[in-house]
mmCIF file as Biopython writes it, N, C-alpha, C and O atoms, coordinates in Angstrom:
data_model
#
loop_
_atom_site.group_PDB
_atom_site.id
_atom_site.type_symbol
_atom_site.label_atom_id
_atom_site.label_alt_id
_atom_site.label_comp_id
_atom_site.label_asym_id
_atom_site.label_entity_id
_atom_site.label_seq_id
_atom_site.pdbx_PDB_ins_code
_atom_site.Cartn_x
_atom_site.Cartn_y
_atom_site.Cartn_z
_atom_site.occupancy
_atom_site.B_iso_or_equiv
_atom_site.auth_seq_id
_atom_site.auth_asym_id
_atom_site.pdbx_PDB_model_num
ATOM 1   N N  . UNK A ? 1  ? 113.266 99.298  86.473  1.0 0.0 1  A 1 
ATOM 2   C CA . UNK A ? 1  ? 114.321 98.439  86.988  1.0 0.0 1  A 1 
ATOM 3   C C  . UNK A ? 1  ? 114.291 97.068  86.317  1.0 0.0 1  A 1 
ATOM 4   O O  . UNK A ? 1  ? 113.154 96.606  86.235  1.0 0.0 1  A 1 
ATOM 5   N N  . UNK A ? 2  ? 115.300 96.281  85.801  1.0 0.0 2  A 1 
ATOM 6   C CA . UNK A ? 2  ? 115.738 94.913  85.520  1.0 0.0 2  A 1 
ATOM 7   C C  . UNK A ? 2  ? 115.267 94.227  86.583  1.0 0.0 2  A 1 
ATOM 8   O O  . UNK A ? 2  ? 115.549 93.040  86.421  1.0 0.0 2  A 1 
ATOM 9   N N  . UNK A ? 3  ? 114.762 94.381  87.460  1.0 0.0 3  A 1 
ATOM 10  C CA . UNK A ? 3  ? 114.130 93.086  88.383  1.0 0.0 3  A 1 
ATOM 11  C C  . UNK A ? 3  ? 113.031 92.790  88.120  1.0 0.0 3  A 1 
ATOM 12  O O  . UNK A ? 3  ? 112.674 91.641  88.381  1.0 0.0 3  A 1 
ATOM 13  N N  . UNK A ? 4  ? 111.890 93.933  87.370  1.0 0.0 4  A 1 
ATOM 14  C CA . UNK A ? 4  ? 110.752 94.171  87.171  1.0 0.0 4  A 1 
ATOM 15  C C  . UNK A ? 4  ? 110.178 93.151  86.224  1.0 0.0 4  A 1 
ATOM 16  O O  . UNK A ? 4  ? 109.001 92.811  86.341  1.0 0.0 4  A 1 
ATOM 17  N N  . UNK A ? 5  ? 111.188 92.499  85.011  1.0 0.0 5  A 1 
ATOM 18  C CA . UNK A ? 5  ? 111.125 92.301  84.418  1.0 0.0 5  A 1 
ATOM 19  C C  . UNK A ? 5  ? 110.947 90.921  84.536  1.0 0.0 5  A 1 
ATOM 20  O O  . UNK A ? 5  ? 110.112 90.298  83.881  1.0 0.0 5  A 1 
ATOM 21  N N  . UNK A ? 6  ? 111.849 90.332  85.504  1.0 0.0 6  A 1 
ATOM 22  C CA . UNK A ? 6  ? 111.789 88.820  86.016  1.0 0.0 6  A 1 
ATOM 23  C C  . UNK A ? 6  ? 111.237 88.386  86.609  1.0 0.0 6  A 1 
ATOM 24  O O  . UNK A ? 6  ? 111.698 88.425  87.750  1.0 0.0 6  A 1 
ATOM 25  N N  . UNK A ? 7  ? 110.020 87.709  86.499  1.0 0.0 7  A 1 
ATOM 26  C CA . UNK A ? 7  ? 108.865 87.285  87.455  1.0 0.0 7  A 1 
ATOM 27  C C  . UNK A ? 7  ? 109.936 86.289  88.890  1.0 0.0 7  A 1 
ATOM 28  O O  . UNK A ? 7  ? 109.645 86.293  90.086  1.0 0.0 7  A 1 
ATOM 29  N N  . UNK A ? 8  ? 110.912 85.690  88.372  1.0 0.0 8  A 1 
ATOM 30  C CA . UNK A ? 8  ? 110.766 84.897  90.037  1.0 0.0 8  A 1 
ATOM 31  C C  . UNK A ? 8  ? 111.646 85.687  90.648  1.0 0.0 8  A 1 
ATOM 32  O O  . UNK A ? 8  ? 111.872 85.287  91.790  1.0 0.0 8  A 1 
ATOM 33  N N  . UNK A ? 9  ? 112.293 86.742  90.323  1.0 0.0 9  A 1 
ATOM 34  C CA . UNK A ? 9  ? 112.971 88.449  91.395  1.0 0.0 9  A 1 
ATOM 35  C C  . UNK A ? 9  ? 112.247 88.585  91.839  1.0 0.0 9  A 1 
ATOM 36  O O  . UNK A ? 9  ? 112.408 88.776  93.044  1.0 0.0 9  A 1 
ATOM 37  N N  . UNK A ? 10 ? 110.563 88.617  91.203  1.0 0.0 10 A 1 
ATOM 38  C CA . UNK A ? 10 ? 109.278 89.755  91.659  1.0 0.0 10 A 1 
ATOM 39  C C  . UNK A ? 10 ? 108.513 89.235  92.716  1.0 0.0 10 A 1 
ATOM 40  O O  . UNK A ? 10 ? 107.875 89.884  93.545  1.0 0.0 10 A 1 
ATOM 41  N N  . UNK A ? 11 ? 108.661 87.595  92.594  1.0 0.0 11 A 1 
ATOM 42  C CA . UNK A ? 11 ? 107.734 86.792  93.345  1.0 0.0 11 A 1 
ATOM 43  C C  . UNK A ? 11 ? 108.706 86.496  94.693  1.0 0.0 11 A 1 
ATOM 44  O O  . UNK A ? 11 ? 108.131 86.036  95.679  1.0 0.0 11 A 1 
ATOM 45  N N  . UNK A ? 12 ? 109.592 86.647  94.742  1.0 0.0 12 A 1 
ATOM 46  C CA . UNK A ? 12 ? 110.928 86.537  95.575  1.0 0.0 12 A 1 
ATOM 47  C C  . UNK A ? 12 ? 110.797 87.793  96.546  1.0 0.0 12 A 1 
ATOM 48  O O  . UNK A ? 12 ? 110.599 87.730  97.759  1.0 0.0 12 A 1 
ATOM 49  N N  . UNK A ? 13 ? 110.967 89.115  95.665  1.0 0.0 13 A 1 
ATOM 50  C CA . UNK A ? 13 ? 110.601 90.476  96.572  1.0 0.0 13 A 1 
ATOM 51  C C  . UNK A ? 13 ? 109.811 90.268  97.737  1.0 0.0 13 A 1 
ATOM 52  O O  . UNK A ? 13 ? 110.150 90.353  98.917  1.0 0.0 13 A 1 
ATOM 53  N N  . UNK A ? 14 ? 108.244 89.865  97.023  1.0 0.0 14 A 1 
ATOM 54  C CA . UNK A ? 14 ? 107.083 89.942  97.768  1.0 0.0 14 A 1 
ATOM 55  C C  . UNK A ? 14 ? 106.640 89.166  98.535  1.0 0.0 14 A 1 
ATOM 56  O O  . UNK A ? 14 ? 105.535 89.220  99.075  1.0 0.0 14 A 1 
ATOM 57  N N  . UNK A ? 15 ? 107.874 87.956  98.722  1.0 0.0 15 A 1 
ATOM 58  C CA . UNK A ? 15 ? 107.428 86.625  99.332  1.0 0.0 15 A 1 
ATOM 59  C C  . UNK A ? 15 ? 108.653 86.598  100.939 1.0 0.0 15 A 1 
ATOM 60  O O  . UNK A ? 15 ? 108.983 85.618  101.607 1.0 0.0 15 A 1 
ATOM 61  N N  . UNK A ? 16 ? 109.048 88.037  101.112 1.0 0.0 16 A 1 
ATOM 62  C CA . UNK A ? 16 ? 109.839 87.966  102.055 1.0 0.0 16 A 1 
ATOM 63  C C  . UNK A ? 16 ? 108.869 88.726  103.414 1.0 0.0 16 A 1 
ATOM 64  O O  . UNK A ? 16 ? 108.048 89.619  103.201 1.0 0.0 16 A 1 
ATOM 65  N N  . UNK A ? 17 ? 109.169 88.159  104.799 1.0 0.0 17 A 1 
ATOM 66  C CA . UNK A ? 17 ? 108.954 88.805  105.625 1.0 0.0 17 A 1 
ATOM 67  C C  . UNK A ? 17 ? 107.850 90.150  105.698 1.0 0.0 17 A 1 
ATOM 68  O O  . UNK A ? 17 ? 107.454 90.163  104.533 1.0 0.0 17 A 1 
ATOM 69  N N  . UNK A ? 18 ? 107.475 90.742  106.066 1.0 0.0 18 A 1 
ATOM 70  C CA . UNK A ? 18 ? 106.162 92.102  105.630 1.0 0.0 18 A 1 
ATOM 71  C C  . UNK A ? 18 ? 107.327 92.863  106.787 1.0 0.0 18 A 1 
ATOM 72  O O  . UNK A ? 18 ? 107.788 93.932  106.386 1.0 0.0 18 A 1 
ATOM 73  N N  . UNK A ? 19 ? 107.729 92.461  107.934 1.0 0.0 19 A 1 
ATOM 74  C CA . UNK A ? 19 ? 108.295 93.625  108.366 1.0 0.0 19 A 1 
ATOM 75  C C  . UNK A ? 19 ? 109.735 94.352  107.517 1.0 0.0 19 A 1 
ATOM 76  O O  . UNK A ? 19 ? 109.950 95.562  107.444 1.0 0.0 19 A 1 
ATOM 77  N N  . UNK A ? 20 ? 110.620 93.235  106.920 1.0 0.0 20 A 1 
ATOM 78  C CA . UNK A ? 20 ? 111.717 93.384  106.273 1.0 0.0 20 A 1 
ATOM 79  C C  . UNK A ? 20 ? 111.378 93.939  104.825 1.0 0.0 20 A 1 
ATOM 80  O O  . UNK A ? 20 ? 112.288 94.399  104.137 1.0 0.0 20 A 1 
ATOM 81  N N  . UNK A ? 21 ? 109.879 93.891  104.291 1.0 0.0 21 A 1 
ATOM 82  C CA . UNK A ? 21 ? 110.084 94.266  103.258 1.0 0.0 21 A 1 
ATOM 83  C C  . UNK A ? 21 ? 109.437 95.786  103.261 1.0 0.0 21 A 1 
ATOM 84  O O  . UNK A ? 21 ? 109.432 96.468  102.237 1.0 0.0 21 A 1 
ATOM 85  N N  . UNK A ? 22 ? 108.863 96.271  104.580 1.0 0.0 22 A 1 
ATOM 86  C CA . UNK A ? 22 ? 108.514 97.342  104.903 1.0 0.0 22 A 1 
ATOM 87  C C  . UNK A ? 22 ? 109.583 97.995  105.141 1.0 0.0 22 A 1 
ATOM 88  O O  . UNK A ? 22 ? 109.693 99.024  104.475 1.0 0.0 22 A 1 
ATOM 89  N N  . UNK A ? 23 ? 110.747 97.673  106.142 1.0 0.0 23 A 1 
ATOM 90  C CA . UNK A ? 23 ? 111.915 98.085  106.395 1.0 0.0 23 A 1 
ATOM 91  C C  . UNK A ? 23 ? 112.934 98.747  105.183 1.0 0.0 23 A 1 
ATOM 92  O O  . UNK A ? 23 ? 113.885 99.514  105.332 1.0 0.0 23 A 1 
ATOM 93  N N  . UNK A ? 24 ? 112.279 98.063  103.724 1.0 0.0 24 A 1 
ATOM 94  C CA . UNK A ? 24 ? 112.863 97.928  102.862 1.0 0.0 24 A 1 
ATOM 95  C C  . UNK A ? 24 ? 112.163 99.312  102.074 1.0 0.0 24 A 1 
ATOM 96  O O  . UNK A ? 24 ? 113.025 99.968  101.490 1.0 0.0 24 A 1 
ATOM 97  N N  . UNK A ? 25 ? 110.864 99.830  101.962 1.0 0.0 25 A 1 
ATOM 98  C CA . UNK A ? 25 ? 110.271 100.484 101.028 1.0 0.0 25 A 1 
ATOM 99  C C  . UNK A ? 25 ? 109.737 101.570 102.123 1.0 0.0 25 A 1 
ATOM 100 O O  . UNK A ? 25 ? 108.969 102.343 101.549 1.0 0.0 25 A 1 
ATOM 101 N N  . UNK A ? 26 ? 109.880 101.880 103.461 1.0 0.0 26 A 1 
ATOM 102 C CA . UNK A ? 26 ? 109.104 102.748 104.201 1.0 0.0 26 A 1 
ATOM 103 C C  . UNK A ? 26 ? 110.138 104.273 103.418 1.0 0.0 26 A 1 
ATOM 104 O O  . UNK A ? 26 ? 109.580 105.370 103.366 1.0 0.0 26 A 1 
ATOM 105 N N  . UNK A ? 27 ? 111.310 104.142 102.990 1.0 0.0 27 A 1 
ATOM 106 C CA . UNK A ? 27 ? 112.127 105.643 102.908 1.0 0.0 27 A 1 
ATOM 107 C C  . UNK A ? 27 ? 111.302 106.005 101.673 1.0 0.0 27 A 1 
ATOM 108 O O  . UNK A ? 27 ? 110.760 107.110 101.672 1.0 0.0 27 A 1 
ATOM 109 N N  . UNK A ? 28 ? 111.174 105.340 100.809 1.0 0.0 28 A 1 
ATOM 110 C CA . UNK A ? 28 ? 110.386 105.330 99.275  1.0 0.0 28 A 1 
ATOM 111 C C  . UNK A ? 28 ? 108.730 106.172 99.989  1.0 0.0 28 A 1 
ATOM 112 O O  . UNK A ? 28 ? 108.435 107.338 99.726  1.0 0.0 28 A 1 
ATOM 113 N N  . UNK A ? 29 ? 107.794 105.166 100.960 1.0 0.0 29 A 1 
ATOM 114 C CA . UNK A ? 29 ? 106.808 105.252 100.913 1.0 0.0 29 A 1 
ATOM 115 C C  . UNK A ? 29 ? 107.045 107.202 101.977 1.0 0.0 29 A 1 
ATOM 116 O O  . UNK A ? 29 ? 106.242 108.121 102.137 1.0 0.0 29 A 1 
ATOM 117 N N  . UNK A ? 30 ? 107.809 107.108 102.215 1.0 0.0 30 A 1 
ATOM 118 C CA . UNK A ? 30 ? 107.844 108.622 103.297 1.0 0.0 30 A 1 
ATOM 119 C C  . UNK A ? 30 ? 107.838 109.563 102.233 1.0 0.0 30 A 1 
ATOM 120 O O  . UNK A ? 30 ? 106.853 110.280 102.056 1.0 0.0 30 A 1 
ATOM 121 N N  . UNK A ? 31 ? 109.138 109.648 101.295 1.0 0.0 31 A 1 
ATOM 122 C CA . UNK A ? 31 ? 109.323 110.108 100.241 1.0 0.0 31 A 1 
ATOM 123 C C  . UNK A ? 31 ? 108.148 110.721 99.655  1.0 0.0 31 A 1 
ATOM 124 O O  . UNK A ? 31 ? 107.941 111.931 99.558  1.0 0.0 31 A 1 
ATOM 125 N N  . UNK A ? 32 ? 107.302 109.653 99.224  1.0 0.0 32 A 1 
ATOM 126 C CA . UNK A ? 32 ? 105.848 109.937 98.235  1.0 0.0 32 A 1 
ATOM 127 C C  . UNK A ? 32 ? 105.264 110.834 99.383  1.0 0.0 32 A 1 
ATOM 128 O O  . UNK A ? 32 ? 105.013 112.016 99.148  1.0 0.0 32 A 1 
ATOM 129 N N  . UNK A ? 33 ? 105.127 110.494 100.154 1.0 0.0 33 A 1 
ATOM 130 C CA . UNK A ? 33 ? 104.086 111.203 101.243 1.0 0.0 33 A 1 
ATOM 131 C C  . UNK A ? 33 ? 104.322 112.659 101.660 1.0 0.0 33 A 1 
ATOM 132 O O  . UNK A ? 33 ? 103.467 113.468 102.018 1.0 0.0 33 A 1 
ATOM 133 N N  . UNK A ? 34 ? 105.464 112.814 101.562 1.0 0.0 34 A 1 
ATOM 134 C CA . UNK A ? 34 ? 106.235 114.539 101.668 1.0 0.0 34 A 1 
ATOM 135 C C  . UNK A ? 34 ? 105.331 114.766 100.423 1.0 0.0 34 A 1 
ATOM 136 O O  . UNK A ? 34 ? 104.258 115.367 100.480 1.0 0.0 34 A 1 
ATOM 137 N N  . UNK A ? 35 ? 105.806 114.287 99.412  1.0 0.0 35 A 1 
ATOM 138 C CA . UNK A ? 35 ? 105.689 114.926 97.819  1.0 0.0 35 A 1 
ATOM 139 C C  . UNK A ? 35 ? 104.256 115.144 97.512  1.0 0.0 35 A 1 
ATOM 140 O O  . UNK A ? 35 ? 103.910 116.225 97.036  1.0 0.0 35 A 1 
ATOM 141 N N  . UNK A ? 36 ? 103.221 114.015 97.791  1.0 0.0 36 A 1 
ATOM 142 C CA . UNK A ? 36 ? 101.902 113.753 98.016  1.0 0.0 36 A 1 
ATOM 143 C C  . UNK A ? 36 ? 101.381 115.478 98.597  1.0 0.0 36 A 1 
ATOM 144 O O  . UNK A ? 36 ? 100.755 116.344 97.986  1.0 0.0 36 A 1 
ATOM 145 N N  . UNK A ? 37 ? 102.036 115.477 100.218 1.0 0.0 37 A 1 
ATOM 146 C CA . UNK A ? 37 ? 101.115 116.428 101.252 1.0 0.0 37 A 1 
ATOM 147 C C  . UNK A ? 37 ? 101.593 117.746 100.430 1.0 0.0 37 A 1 
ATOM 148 O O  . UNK A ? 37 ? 100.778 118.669 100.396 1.0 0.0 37 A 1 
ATOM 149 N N  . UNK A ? 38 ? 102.724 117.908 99.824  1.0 0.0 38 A 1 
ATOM 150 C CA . UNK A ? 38 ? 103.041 119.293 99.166  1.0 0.0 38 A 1 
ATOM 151 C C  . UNK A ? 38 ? 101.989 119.847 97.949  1.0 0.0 38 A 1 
ATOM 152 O O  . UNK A ? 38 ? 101.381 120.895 97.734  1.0 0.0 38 A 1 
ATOM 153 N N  . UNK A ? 39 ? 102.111 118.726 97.382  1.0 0.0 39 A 1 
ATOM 154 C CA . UNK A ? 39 ? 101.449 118.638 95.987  1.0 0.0 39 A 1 
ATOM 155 C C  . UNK A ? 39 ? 100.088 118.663 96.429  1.0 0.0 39 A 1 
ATOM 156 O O  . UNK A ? 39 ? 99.671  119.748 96.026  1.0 0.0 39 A 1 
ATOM 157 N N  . UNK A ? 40 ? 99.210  118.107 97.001  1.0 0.0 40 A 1 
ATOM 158 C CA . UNK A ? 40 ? 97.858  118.289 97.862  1.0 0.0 40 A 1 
ATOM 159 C C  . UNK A ? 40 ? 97.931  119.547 98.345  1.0 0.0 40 A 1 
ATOM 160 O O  . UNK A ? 40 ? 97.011  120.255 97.934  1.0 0.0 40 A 1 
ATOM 161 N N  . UNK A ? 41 ? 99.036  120.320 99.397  1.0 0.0 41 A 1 
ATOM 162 C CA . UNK A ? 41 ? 98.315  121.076 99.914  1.0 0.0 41 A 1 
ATOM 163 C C  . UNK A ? 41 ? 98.209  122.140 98.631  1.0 0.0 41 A 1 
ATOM 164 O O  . UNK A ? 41 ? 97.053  122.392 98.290  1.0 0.0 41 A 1 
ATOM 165 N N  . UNK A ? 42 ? 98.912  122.571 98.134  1.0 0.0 42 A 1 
ATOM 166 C CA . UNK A ? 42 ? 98.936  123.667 96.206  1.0 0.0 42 A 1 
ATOM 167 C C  . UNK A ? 42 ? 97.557  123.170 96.006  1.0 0.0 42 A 1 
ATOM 168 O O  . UNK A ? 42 ? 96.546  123.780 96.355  1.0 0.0 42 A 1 
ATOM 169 N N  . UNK A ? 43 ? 97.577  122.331 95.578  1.0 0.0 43 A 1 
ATOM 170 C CA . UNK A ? 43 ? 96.352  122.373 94.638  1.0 0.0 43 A 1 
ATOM 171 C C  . UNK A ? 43 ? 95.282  122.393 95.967  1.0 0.0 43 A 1 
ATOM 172 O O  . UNK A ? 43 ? 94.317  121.828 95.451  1.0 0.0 43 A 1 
ATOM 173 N N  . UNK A ? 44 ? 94.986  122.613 96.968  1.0 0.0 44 A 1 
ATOM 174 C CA . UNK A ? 44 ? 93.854  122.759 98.067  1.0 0.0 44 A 1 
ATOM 175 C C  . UNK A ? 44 ? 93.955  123.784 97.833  1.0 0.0 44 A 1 
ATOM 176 O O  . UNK A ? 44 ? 92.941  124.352 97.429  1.0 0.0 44 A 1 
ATOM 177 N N  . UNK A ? 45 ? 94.865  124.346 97.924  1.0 0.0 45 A 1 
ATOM 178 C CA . UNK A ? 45 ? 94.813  126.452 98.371  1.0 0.0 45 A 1 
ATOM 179 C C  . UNK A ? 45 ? 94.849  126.957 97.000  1.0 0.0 45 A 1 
ATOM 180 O O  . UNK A ? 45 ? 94.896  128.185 97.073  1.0 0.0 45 A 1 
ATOM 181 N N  . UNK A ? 46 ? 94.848  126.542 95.699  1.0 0.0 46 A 1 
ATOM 182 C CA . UNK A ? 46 ? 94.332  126.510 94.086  1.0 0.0 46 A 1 
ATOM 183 C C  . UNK A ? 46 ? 93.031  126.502 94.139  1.0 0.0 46 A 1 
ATOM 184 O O  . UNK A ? 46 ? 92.390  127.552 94.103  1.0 0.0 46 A 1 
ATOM 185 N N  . UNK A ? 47 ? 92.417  125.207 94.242  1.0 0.0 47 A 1 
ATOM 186 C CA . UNK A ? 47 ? 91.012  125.395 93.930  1.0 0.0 47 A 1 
ATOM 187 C C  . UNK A ? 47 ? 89.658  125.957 94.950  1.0 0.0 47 A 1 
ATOM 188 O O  . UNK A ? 47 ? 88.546  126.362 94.611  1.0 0.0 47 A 1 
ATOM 189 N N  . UNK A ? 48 ? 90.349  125.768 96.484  1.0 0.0 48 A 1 
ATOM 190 C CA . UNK A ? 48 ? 89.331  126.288 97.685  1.0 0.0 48 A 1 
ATOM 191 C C  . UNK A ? 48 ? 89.572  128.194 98.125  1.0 0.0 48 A 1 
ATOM 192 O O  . UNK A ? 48 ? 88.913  128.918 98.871  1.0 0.0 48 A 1 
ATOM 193 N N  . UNK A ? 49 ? 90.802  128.481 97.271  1.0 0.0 49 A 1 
ATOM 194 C CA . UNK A ? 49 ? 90.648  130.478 97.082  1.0 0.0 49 A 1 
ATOM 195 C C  . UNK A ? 49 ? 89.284  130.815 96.781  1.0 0.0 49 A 1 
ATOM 196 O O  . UNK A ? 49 ? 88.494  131.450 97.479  1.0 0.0 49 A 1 
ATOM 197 N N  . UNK A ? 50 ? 89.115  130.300 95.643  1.0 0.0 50 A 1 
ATOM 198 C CA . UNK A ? 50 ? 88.000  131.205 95.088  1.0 0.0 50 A 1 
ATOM 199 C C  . UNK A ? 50 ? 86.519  130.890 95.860  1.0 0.0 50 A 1 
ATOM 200 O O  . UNK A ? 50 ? 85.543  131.600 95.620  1.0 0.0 50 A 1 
ATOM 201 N N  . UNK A ? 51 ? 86.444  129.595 96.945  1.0 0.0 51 A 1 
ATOM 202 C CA . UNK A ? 51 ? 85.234  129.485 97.950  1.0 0.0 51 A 1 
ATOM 203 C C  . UNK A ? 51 ? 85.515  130.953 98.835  1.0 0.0 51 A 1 
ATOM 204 O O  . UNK A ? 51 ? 84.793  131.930 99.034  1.0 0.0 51 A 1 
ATOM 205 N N  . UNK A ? 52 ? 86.952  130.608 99.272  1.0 0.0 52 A 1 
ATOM 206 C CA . UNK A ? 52 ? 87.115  131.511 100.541 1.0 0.0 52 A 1 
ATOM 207 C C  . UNK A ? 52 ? 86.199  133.238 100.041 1.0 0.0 52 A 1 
ATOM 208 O O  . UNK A ? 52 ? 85.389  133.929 100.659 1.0 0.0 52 A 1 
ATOM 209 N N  . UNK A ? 53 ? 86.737  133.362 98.891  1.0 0.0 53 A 1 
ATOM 210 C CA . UNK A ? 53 ? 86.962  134.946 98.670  1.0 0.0 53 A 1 
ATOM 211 C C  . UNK A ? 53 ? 85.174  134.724 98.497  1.0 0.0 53 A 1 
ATOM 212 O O  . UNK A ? 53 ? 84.727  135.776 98.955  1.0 0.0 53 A 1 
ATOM 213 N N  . UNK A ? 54 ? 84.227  134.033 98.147  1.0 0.0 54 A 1 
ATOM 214 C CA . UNK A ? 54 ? 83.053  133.792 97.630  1.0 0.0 54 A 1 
ATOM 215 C C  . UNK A ? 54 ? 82.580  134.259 99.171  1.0 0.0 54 A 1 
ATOM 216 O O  . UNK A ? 54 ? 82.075  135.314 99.555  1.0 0.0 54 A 1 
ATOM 217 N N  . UNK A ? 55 ? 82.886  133.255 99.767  1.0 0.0 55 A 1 
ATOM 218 C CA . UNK A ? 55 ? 81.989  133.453 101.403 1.0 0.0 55 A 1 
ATOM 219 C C  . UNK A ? 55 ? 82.653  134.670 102.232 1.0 0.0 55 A 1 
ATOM 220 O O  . UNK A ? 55 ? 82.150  135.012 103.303 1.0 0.0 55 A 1 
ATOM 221 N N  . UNK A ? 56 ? 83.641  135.228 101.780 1.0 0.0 56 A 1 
ATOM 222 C CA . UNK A ? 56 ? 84.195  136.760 102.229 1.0 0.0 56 A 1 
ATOM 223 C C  . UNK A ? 56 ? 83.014  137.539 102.087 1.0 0.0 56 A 1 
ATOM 224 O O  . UNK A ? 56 ? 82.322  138.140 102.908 1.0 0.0 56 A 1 
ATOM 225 N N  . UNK A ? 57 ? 82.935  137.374 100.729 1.0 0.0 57 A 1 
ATOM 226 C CA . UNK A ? 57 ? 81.692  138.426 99.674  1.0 0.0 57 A 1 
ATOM 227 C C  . UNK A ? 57 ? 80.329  138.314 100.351 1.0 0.0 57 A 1 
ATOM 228 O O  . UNK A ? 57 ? 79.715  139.378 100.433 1.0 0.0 57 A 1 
ATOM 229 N N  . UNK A ? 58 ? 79.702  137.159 100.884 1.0 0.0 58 A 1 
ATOM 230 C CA . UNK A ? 58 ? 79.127  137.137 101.296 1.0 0.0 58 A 1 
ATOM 231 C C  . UNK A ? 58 ? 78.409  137.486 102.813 1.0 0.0 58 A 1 
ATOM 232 O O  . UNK A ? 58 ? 77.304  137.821 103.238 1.0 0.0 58 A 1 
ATOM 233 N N  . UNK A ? 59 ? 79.762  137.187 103.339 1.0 0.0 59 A 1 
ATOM 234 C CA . UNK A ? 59 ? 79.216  137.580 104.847 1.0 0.0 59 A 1 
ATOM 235 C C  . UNK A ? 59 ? 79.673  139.420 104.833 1.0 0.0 59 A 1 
ATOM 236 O O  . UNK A ? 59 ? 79.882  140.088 105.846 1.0 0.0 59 A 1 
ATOM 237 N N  . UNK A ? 60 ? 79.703  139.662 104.141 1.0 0.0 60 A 1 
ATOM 238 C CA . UNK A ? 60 ? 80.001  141.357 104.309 1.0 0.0 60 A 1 
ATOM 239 C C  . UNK A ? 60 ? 79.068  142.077 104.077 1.0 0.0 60 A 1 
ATOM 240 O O  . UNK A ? 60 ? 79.192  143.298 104.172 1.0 0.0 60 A 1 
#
């Protein structure tokens, strides 16, 4: 973004209110967090299969 670029936009952003600027970035920060728990849970059930099937083998 062109705001990124202008330090007193940037210092302006961050110098407002914490609830208004939360108000402002919580849809962004939800966003990541869907994408985050999806992307986490794949790669959990990727690399912890091959425990499961290990301790299958074992208790049998």
């Amino acid at each position: 973004p062109a705001w990124l670029s202008d330090p007193v936009a940037v210092q302006a952003y961050f110098t407002q209110p914490p609830l208004e600027l939360l108000g402002r970035l919580w849809p962004w920060l939800a966003g990541v967090g869907v994408v985050w728990t999806l992307i986490g849970s794949c790669l959990i059930a990727v690399f912890c299969a091959p425990w499961a099937v290990a301790y299958r083998d074992l208790t049998r």
